[in-house]
N, C-alpha and C positions, 0 to 999 in steps of 0.2 A: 441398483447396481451392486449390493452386497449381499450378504447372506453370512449363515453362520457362520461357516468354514472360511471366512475373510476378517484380515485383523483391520482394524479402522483407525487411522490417526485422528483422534478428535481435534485437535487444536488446529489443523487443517482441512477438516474434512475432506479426506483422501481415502477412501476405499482401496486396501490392497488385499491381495492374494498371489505370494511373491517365491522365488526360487535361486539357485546360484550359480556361478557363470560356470562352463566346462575349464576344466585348463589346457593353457593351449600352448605348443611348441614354440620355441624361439622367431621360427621363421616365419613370415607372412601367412596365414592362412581365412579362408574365409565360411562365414556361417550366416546359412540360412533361418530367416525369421518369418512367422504371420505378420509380426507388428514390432516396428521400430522405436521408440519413444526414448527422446534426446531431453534430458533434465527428469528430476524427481523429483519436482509441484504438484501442481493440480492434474498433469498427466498420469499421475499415477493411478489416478482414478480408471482414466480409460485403458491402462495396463492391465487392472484389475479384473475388468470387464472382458478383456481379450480372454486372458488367462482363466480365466473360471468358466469360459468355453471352451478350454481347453486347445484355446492358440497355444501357438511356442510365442514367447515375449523377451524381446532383449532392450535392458535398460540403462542407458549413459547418463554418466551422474557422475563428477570426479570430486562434487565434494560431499559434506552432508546430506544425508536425504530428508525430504521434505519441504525443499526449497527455499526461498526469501523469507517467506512468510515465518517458517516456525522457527530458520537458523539465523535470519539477521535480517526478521523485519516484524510482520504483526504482533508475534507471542511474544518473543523478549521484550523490543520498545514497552508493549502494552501493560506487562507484569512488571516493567520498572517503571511506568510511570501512574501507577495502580497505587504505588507505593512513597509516591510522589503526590499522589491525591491527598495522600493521610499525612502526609508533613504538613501539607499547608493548609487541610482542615482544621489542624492543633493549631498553628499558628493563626490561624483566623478564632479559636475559641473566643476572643477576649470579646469580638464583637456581640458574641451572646453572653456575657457579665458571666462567660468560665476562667478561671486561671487556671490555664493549662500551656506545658511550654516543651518546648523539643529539646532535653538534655543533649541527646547524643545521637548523631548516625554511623551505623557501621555499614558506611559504604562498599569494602570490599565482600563483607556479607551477602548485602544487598545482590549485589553481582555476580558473584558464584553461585550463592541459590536459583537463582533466573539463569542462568550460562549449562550449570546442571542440570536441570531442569528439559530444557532445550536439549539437549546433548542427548540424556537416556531417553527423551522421542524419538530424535533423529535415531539412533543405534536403536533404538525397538523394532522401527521401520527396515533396518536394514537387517536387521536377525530374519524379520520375517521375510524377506527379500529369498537372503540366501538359507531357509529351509526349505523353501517351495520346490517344486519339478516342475522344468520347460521354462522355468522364468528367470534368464541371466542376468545378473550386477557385473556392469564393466566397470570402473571407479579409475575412469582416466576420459583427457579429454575428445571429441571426437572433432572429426573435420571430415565433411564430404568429399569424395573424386570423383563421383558418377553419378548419375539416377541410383536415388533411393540404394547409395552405396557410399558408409563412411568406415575411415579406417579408425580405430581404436587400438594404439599400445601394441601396431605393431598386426593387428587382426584387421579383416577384413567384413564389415558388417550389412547383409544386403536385406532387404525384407518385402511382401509384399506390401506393405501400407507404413508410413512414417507418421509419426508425432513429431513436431519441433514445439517444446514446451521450456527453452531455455534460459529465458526471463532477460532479466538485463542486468546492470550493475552502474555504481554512481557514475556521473558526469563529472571528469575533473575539467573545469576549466582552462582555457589557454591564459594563467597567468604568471607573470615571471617570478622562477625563482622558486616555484612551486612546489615542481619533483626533487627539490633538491633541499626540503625540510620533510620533517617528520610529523605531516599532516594527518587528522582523520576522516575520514569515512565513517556512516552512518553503524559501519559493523566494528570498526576500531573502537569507536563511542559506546558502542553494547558490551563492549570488553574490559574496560578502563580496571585498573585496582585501586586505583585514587582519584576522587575528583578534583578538578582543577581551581586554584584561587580565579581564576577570573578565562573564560571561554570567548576567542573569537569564531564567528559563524558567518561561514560566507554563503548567502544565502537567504530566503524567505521564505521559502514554501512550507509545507505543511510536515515534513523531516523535520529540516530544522526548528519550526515552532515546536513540536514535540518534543526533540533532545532539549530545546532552551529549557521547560518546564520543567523535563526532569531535574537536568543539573543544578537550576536555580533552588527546587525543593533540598535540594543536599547540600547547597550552601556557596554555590559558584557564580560569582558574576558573568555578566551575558552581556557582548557587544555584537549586533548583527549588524551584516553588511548589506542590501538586497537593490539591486539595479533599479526595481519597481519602483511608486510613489505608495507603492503599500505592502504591505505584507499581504503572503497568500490570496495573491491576486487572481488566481483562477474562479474566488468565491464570487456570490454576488457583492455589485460593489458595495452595498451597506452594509454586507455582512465584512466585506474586506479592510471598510475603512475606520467603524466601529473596533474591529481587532486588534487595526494596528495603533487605533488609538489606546486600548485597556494593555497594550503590549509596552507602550512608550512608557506605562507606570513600572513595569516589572525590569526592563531592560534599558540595555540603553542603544535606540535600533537606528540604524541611518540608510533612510530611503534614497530613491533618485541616487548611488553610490555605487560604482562601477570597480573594486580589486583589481588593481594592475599590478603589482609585485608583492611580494612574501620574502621575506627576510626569517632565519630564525641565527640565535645568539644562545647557547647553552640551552636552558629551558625556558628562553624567552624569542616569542615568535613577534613580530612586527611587520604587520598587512600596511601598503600602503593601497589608497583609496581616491578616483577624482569622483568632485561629483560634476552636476551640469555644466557649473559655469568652469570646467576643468581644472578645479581649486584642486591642491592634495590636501592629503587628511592623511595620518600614522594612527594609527592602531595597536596598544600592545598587549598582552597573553602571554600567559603558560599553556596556554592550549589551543589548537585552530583544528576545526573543525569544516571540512567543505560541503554543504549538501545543498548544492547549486542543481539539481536533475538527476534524472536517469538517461542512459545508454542502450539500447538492445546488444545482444552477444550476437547476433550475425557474423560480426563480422572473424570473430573466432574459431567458425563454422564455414568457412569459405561455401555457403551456399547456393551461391552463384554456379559452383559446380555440380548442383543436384537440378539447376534449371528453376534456380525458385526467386522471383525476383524482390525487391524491396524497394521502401519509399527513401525520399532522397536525406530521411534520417535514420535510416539501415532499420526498421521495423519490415516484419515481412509482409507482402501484401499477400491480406486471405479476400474472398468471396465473402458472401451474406452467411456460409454452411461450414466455414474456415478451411475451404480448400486453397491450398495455395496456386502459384503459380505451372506447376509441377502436379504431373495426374498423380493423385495417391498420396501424396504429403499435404499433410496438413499442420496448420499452428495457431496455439492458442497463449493464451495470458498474455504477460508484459512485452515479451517478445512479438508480436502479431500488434500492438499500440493501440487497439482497439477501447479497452479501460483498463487501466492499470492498478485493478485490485486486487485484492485475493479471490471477493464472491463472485467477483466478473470470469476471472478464471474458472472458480468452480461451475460457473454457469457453463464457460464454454466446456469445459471437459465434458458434459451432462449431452452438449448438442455433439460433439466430436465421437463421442460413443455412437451416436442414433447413428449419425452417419458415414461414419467407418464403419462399424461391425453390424449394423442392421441396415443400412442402404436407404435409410427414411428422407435424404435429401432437403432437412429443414435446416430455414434460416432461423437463425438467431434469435432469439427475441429479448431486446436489450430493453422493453417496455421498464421505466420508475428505477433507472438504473440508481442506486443511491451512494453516498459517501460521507466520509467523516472523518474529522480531524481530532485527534484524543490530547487535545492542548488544555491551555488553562486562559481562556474560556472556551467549552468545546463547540465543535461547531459540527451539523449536517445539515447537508442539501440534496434535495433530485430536483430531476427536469433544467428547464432553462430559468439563466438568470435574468434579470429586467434589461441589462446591456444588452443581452442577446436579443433578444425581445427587440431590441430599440434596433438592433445593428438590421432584424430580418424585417424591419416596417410590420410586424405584428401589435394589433392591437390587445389591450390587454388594460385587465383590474387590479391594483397593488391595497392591500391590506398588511397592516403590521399589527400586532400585539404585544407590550410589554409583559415580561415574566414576573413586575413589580406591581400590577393589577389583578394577579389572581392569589387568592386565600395560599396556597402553598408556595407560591412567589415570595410574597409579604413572608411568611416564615421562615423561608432561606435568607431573606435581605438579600436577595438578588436586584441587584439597582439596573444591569448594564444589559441582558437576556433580551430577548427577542423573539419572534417567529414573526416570519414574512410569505404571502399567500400570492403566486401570481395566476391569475385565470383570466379564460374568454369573456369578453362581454356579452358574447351572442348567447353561446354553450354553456358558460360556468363550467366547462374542462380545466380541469387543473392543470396548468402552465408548469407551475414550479412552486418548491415549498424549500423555503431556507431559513433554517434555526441556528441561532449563538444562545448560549448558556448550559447551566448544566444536565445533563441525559438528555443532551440535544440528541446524538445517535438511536436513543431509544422512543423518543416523541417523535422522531423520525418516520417510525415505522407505520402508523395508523394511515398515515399518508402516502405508502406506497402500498398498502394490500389495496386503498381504493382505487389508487391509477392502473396497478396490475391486475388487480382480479374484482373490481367493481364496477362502475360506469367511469369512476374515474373524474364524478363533478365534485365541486364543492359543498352541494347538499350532502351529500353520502357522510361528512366528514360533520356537518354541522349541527346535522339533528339526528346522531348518533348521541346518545346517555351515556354523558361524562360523568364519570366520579365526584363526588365533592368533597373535600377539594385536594385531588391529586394535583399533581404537575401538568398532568395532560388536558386538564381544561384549558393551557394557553394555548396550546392547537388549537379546539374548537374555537375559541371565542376571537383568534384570528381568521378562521374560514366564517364566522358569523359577521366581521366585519364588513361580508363580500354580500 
């Protein structure tokens, strides 16, 4: 999809080849396009691809470009909590008889580097935007009034084929008291200039388990809230209840706990909390933080008036080929609810291209979709987990292996690690593979090239020549337990 003459966001992998808007008179007016694309994500990719065929391409995007990902989600989180690794590997020296100690953090350092950083991508992206020809930057927001016809700032935008690639944004809760403090969000949290004496987190999922780690490496106590009886409960359950137990040592987290009102008092905020048995509980901070979900932007987009309908939590509904409801529009990433990742997106942008601008009419192929949580202990999974397994009456093989049984295990003194194997009894098809500990996202991987591009059993994986003794033997010696 690229080539020389395209400049390439690496920290997003977005292929562009980009241009800038005409200008346009005060009064209404309208402009024809080949291809529409609503957000600057992973769509940019298939912008890219338009335009280096030398489509006309118009692009709505009213804030940063390059979307969640590089402006207030993967690359910032992940570059501050990079740096949050190296706090707490010094503070963990002592266990290896080092005396080594963390003098000082310059937190607002911290922050600005990562926030700049971020900044002169997104603005590289958008230089390259507006020096191209036939490829416009609107930088406001859009809202449909007809088929594959949105107004922008006042302009009139029609095209023959749509992208909706608009993503979403947090989930603020219905609790009292709410909107009427000085809450954050997971993008306010990427911004801070001072860390907090002590952070409440309403919340469990895999957000909030990554801002706790961070914050806590810089010196901030952590009180979470989370309805669940576990933390990041989407994982497999042992991977979820091991978590929230190695979590209960770091913080201080209250499961089964439902946030009904928020109070704040100068710079002191006060969550109250019931849990099951309807008990309250007070909670107090200098900092609250909510990262209870995500939302799709639908409804920003009055989509409904392009004819494109949605599921009944406003995600858009696509096809297998991500056509929407609507001939010609299509939608991909977070907004479409399909996976809500970044490579999921990239993936769809890659099928969106084939079949918008080449007519190749393939489905998807979401084959060893994988994910990862960059917390402290980190954790990756694909496929299904054993609950699933239990909930679809599949039969099925469980193997675990401890990360404190193999030679590089033993030298991290990694006590708490894991890998967990689930397969056919019949096939040896690999069901599912779920890791806690550390370069769980990178042991990750040996176990999706086999389910995507191998047979996909558990032999492939077991009498494959492992290293000795990397880290990676505790994959294999969990697929040997099969």
């Amino acid at each position: 999809m690229t080539d020389e003459s395209q400049n390439v966001c690496e920290n997003c992998g977005a292929g562009l080849a980009i241009d800038d808007p005409e200008d346009t008179d005060e009064e209404t007016m309208t402009e024809d396009y080949d291809l529409l694309v609503i957000g600057a994500g992973s769509g940019l990719d298939v912008a890219s691809a338009y335009h280096s065929r030398g489509k006309r391409v118009a692009l709505v995007e009213p804030g940063p470009l390059g979307g969640t990902c590089l402006n207030r989600g993967c690359i910032p989180s992940k570059m501050l909590i990079h740096r949050a690794d190296i706090v707490e590997t010094i503070k963990d020296a002592d266990r290896f008889h080092i005396d080594a100690s963390v003098e000082d953090i310059s937190f607002k350092d911290i922050i600005d580097e990562v926030n700049e950083t971020v900044g002169e991508d997104a603005a590289s992206i958008e230089q390259a935007v507006r020096e191209s020809d036939d490829y416009d930057l609107y930088k406001a927001k859009a809202e449909f009034v007809d088929e594959k016809t949105v107004e922008v700032d006042g302009t009139r935008i029609t095209a023959d084929q749509v992208l909706i690639s608009a993503g979403t944004r947090p989930l603020i809760p219905p609790v009292d008291g709410l909107e009427d403090v000085e809450y954050m969000t997971s993008k306010e949290a990427l911004e801070r200039e001072q860390a907090p004496g002590h952070m409440i987190i309403i919340g469990g999922g895999y957000i909030a388990t990554e801002l706790a780690h961070f914050y806590k490496a810089m010196g901030t106590d952590i009180t979470i809230i989370e309805m669940s009886d576990v933390l990041v409960g989407n994982e497999d359950r042992e991977i979820s209840e091991k978590f929230t137990e190695i979590a209960r040592e770091q913080f201080d987290v209250h499961t089964e706990m439902k946030a009904t009102a928020v109070d704040q008092d100068g710079d002191t905020f006060s969550v109250t909390a019931l849990d099951t048995e309807e008990t309250e509980h007070t909670f107090d901070g200098d900092a609250l933080l909510v990262a209870a979900g995500r939302v799709p932007n639908t409804d920003s987009l009055n989509v409904e008036a392009a004819g494109v309908e949605t599921d009944d939590r406003g995600f858009i509904e696509t096809d297998e080929k991500l056509q929407t409801s609507a001939d010609g529009v299509y939608a991909l990433g977070d907004i479409a609810g399909n996976y809500m990742f970044k490579h999921s997106a990239n993936l769809e942008a890659q099928y969106a291209m084939w079949n918008m601008l080449l007519d190749r009419g393939e489905a998807v192929d979401y084959t060893a979709m994988p994910h990862a949580i960059f917390s402290r202990p980190e954790v990756a999974g694909v496929g299904m987990t054993e609950q699933q397994l239990e909930e679809n009456g599949r039969d099925y093989r469980v193997a675990r292996y401890d990360y404190s049984d193999t030679g590089k295990g033993m030298a991290l003194k990694e006590e708490d690690g894991f890998v967990k194997v689930l397969a056919d009894p019949e096939t040896d098809e690999i069901l599912g593979c779920h890791i806690m500990g550390p370069h769980a996202a990178k042991l990750i991987h040996e176990v999706l090239v086999a389910m995507r591009h191998g047979d996909g059993t558990v032999e492939e994986i077991a009498d494959t020549i492992h290293i000795h003794p990397a880290l990676n033997e505790v994959v294999q010696r969990a697929f040997n337990q099969l």
